[in-house]
C-alpha positions as CSV (number, residue, x, y, z in Angstrom):
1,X,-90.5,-145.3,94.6
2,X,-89.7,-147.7,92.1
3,X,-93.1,-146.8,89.9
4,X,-91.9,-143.2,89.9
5,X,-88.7,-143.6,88.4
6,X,-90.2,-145.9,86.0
7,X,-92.3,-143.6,85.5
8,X,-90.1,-140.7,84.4
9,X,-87.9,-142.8,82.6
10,X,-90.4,-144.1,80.1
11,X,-91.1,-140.4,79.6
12,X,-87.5,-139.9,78.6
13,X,-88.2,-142.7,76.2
14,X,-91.3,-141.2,74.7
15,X,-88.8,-137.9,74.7
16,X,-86.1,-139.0,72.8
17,X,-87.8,-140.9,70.2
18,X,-89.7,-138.0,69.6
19,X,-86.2,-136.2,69.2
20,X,-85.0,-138.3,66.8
21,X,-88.1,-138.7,64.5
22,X,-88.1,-134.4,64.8
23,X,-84.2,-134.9,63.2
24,X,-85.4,-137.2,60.7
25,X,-88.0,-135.3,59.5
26,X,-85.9,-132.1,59.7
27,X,-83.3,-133.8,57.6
28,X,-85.7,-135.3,55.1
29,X,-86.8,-131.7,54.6
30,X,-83.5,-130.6,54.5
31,X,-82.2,-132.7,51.9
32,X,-85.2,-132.5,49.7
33,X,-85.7,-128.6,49.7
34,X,-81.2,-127.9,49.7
35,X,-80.2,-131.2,48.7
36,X,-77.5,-131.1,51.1
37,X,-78.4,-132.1,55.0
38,X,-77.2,-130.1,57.8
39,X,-75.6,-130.6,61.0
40,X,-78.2,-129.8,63.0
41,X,-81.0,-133.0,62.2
42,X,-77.7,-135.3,62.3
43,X,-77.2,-134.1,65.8
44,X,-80.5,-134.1,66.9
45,X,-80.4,-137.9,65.2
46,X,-77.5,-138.8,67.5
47,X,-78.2,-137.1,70.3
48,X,-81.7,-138.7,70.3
49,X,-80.2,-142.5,69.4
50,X,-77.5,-142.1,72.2
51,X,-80.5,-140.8,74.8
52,X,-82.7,-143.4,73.8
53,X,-80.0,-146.2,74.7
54,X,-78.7,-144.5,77.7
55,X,-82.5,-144.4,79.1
56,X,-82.9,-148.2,78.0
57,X,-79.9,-149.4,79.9
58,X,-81.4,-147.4,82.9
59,X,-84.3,-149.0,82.8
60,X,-82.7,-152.4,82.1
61,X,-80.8,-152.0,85.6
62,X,-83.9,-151.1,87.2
63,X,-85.9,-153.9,86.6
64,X,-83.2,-156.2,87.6
């Protein structure tokens, strides 16, 4: 059961990194094309970085 949840939550991993490197990107465009970023790649940013952590903690706790 264990291996399962591992499973998916190393999936969220993969997930929200992915998130937050689409934000970065997004926002280097962003800034270079309207030299002003938007709130939309900051969020995706945060919401990625705060995803990332939340899933890392999980998986912390499981392998304890």
């Amino acid at each position: 059961m264990k291996t399962n949840q591992f499973k998916k939550l190393k999936m969220h991993t993969l997930l929200s990194l992915l998130t937050i490197f689409i934000g970065i990107a997004l926002l280097t465009f962003m800034v270079i094309v309207e030299n002003e970023p938007g709130a939309i790649p900051l969020a995706l940013i945060l919401v990625g970085t705060g995803w990332y952590f939340f899933t890392r903690s999980k998986i912390r706790s499981l392998q304890s």
